[in-house]
C-alpha positions as CSV (number, residue, x, y, z in Angstrom):
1,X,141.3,-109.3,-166.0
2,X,142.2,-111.2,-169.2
3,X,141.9,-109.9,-172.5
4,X,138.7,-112.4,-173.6
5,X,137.1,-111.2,-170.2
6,X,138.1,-107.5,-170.9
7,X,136.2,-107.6,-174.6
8,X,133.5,-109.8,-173.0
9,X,132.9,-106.8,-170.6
10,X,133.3,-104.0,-173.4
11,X,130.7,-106.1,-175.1
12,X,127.9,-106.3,-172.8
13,X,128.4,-102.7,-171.7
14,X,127.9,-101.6,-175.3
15,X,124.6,-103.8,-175.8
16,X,123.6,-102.2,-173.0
17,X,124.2,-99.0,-173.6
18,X,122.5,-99.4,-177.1
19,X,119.1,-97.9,-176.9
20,X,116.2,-100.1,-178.5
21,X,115.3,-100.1,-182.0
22,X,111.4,-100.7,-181.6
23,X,108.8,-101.6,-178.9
24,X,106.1,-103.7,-178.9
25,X,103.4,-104.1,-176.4
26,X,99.3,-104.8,-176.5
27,X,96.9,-102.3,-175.9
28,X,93.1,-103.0,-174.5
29,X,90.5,-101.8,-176.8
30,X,87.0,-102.3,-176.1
31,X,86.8,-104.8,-179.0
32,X,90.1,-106.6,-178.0
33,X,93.8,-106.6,-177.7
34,X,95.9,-104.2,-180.5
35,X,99.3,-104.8,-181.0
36,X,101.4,-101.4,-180.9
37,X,104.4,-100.7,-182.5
38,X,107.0,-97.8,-181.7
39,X,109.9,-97.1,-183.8
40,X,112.2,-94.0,-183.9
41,X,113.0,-92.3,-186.9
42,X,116.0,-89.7,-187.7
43,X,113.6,-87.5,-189.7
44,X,110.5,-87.1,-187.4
45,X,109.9,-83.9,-185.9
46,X,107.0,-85.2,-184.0
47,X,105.5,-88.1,-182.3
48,X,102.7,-89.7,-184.9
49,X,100.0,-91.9,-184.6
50,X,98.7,-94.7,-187.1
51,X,96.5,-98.0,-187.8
52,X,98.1,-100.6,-190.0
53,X,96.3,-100.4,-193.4
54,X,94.5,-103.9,-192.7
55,X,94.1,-102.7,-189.0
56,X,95.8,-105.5,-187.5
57,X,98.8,-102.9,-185.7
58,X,98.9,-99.4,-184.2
59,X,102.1,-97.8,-184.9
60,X,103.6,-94.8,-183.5
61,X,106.8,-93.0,-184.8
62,X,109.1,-91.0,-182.7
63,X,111.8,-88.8,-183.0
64,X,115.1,-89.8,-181.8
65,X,115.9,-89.2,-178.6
66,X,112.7,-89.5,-177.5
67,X,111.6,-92.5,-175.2
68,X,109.7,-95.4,-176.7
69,X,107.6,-95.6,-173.7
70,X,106.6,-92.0,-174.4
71,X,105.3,-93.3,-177.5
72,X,103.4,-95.9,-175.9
73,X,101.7,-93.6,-173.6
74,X,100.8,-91.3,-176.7
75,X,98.9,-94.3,-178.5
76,X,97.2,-95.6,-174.8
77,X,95.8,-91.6,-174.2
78,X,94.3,-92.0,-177.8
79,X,92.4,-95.3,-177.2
80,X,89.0,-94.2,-178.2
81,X,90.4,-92.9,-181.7
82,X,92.0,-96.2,-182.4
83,X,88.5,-98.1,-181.6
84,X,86.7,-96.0,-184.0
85,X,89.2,-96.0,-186.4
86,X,89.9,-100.2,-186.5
87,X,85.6,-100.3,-186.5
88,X,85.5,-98.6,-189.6
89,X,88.6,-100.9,-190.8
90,X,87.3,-103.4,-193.8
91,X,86.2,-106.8,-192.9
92,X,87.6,-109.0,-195.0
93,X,85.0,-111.1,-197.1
94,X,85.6,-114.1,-199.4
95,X,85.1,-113.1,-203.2
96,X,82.2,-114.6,-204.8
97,X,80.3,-114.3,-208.3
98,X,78.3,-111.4,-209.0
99,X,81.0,-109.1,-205.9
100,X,82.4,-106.2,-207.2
101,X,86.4,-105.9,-207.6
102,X,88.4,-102.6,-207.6
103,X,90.8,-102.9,-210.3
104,X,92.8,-99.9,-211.3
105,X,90.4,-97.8,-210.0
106,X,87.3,-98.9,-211.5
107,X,84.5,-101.4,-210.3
108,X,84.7,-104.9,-211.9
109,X,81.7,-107.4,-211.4
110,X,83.1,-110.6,-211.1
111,X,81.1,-113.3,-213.3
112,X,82.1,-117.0,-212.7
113,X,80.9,-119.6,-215.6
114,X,82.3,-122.5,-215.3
115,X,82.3,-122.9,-218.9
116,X,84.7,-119.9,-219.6
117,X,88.7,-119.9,-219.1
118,X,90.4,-120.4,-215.5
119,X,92.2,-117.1,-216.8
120,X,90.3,-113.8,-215.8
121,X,89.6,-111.6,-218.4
122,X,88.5,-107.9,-218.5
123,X,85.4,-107.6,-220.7
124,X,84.1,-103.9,-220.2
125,X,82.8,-103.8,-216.8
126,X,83.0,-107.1,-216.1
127,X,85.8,-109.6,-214.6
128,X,85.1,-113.3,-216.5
129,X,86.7,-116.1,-215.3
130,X,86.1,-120.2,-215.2
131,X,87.7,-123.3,-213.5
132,X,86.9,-124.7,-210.0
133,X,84.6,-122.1,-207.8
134,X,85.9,-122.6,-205.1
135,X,89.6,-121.4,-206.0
136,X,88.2,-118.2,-207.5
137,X,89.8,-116.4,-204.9
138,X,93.1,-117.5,-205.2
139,X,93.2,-117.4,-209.1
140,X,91.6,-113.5,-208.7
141,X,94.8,-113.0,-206.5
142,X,97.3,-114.4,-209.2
143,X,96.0,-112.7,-211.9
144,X,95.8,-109.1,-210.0
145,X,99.7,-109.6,-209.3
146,X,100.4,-110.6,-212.5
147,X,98.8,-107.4,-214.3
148,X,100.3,-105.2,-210.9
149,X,104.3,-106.4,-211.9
150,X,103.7,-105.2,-215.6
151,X,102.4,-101.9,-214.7
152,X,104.7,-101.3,-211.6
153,X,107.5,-102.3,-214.5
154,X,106.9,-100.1,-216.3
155,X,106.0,-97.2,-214.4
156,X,109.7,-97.9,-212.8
157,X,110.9,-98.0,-216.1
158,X,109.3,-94.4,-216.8
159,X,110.4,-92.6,-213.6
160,X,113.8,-94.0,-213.3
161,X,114.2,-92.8,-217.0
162,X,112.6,-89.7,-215.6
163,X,115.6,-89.4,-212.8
164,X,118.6,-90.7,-214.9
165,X,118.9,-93.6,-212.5
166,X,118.9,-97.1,-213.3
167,X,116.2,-99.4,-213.0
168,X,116.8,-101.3,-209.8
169,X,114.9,-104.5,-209.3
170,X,111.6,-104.6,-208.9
171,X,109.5,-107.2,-206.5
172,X,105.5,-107.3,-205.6
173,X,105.3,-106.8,-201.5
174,X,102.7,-108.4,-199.5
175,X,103.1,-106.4,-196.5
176,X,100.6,-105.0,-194.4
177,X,102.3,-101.9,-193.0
178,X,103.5,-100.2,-195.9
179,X,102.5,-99.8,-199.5
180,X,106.4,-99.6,-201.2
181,X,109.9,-99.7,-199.9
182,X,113.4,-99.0,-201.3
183,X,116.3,-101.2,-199.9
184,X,120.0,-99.8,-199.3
185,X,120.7,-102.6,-202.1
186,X,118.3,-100.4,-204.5
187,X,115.6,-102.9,-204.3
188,X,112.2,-101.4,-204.9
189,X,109.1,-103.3,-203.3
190,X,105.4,-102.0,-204.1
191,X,102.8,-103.3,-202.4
192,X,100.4,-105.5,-205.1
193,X,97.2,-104.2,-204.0
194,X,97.6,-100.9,-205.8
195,X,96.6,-102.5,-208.8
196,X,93.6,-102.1,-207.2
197,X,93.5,-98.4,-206.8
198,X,93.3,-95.6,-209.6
199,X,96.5,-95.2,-211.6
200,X,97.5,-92.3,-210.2
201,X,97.9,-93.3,-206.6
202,X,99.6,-96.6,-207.5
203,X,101.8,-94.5,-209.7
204,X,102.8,-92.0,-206.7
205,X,103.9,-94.7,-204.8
206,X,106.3,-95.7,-207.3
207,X,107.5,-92.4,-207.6
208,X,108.2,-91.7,-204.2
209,X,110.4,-95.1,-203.8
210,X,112.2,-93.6,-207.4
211,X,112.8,-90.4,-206.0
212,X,114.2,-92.6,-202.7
213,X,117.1,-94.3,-205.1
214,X,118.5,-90.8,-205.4
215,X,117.6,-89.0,-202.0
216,X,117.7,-91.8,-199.5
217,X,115.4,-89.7,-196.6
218,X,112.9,-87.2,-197.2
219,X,114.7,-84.3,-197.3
220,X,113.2,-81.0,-199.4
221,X,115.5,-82.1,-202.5
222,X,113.6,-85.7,-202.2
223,X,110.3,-83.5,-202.5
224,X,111.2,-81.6,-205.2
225,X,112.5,-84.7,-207.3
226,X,109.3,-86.6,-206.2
227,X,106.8,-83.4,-207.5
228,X,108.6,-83.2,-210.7
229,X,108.4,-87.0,-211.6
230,X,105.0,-87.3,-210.4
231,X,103.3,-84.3,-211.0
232,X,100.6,-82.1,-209.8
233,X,98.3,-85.0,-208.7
234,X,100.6,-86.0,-205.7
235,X,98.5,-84.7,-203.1
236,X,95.4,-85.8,-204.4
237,X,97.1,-89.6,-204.6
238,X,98.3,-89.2,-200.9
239,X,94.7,-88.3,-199.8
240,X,93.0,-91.2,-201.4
241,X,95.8,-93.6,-199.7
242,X,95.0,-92.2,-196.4
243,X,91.2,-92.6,-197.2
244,X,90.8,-95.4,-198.7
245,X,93.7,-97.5,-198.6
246,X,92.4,-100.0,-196.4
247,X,89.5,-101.3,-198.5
248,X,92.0,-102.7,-200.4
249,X,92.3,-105.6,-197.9
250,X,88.5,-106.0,-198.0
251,X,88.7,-109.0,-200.3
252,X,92.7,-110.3,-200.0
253,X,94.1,-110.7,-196.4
C-alpha cells in the first residue's frame, strides 16, 4: 500500500472512530414536530432535559460517554412534559400602541404619537416614541439593544475589575438557546433581551460569563468566584431565568 493510500486509510479509520459531537432528530408532539438536540458535555453528571427559551428546540445534555441515542430516548419518554411545557411557551405578538414592554424589569406602556421623536424615550412609566407606525417594532428593537450594550458595558467593566481580569470584548447575542457565552478568544456574548429583565438577573448573567474568563468550566472555584462577584441574589436571578425567561420573546422573535 502506498504512503497517500496508507494516510488515506489512517484518515477514514479515525473519522470513524470519532464519536459524534451532537444529534439532531424530530420528535411528534401532539401540536407538531420539535426539533431535539443532544450534546455531550465533560462536566455533566446526569442526563438533562430542556425547551429552548423561545420553544422552538428541545435539548438534552449528556455526560460523556454516554450514547446520544440514550439521550434521545430520555426526551421521547418525556413527551407529554415537553407539550405542556412549549403550550405555556409565549406566543409572539407584534408590538402596538398602548402594549406593555418589560424593560429592566419594570412595565413600560408604549405610547405612539406620530408627532413625537422616532427616538423612544423613557418618561416615568411610559415608553414615547414617533415616526412611521408601522416600524414601531423594529425601532423598539434598536433602541432596547442600544441601552442593553451600555449596561452590559458597564456591568463587564465592574466585574472584570471585580476579578482582576481584563475587559474582553463585549458583543449583543441574538441567540435563542442561551442567554451569554464566553469564547476561548475571551469574547463575551450576552443575549440583548435581558435588558428586558430586572437588573439583577441581567447582571448574573454577566457575572457568570466573567467568572468563565478565569475558570473556563464550572468547577467549585468558578462558583465561588461567581458568588463573590455577584452576590447573595444569584439564586434568586437563576430562578427568575428559569421562570420567566421566555416571555422575553413574547414581543421580539
Amino acid at each position: 500500500m502506498s504512503d497517500r493510500a496508507r494516510r488515506g486509510l489512517e484518515n477514514f479509520l479515525s473519522r470513524r472512530a470519532r464519536p459524534p459531537r451532537e444529534l439532531r432528530e424530530e420528535l411528534a408532539l401532539p401540536g407538531g414536530p420539535l426539533p431535539l438536540l443532544v450534546r455531550p458535555h465533560n462536566t455533566a453528571r446526569r442526563m438533562t432535559l430542556r425547551l429552548s427559551p423561545d420553544g422552538s428546540e428541545a435539548r438534552v445534555t449528556v455526560p460523556l460517554g454516554v450514547p446520544l441515542r440514550e439521550g434521545a430516548h430520555f426526551a421521547r419518554s418525556r413527551i407529554d412534559w415537553l407539550a405542556r411545557q412549549r403550550a405555556a411557551a409565549p406566543q409572539a405578538k407584534r408590538l402596538e400602541h398602548g402594549d406593555s414592554l418589560p424593560f429592566r424589569g419594570m412595565a413600560l406602556r408604549i405610547e405612539w404619537d406620530k408627532a413625537a421623536r422616532r427616538q423612544p424615550l423613557v418618561m416615568q412609566d411610559m415608553l414615547v416614541l414617533g415616526g412611521p407606525q408601522d416600524g414601531l417594532a423594529r425601532r423598539i428593537q434598536r433602541w432596547l439593544e442600544t441601552e442593553a450594550l451600555a449596561l452590559c458595558r458597564a456591568d463587564l467593566a465592574e466585574y472584570c475589575a471585580a476579578a482582576n481580569v481584563d475587559a474582553p470584548d463585549l458583543r449583543l447575542s441574538r441567540a435563542t438557546r442561551r442567554w451569554g457565552s464566553c469564547s476561548t478568544s475571551g469574547t463575551v456574548r450576552i443575549n440583548w433581551r435581558l435588558v428586558m429583565a430586572p437588573d439583577e438577573v441581567r447582571r448574573s448573567v454577566v457575572a457568570h460569563e466573567v467568572a468563565h474568563l478565569v475558570h473556563f468550566d464550572h468547577s467549585p472555584a468558578f462558583h465561588a468566584l461567581l458568588a463573590r462577584l455577584h452576590g447573595p441574589g444569584l439564586p434568586a436571578a437563576d430562578r427568575w431565568l428559569k421562570r420567566e425567561g421566555r416571555s422575553l420573546y413574547l414581543h421580539f422573535g
